[in-house]
C-alpha positions, 0 to 999 in steps of 0.5 A: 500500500502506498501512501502520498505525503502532502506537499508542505506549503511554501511557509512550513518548507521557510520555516522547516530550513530555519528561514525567517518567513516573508511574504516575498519568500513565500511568492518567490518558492510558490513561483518556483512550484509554477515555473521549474527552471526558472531564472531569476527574472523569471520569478520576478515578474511571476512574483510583482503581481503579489508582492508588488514591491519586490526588487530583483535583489530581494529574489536573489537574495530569498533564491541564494538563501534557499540555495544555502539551505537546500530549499533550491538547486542552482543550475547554470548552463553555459551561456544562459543565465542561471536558472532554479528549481525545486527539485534537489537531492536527487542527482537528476541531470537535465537536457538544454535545447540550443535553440530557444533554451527550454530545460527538463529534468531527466533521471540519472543517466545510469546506476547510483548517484554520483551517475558517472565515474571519472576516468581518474578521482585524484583523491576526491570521494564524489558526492554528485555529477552534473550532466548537461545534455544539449540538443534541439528540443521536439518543437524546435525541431518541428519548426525547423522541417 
């Protein structure tokens, strides 16, 4: 038998990583919830309509706390801007099109976390790998034929 566990709301997730709770807090992780992979300027304009007064700092600043605090992974692909998501600790990669950026999450690539095993370790012990696939996604693709 399976059982489903409620989604904590975006307070209890402030609250459980020792974060002080605000209401521009609040919107920026309910607009993560909405737009996976999102940048910051993103979260922004899903954020002004609710929290009218919130500046681009104060996103970066909840998104860096909750980065800090395991409430958000940061992914960066290379010439585009970095970009947030909820899911963390999973040790999922992603797939980047080239063409209009769109994002999405697929599993790990093989086997266990950290996924990959390096030719040499140099003595690190590996936690995780990142693996960025790049292509061109079905619609891009479809627009192009």
């Amino acid at each position: 038998m399976s059982t489903t566990h409620p989604i904590p709301s975006a307070e209890e997730m402030i609250r459980t990583a020792g974060l002080r709770v605000t209401q521009s807090r609040r919107a920026v992780l309910d607009a993560l919830r909405d737009n996976p992979h999102a940048s910051a300027d993103d979260i922004l304009a899903a954020v002004r309509p609710e929290v009218a007064s919130t500046s681009v700092q104060s996103v970066y600043n909840a998104l860096n706390d909750f980065a800090a605090a395991g409430l958000v992974r940061r992914i960066e692909p290379a010439g585009h801007p970095m970009l947030f998501e909820l899911r963390v600790d999973d040790n999922h990669h992603h797939l980047v099109c080239t063409v209009c950026g769109a994002v999405r999450d697929v599993e790990c690539a093989v086997g266990h976390a950290p996924c990959l095993t390096p030719s040499h370790d140099h003595g690190f012990r590996i936690a995780a790998a990142e693996v960025t696939y790049w292509g061109i996604c079905a619609g891009c693709a479809d627009a192009a034929s």
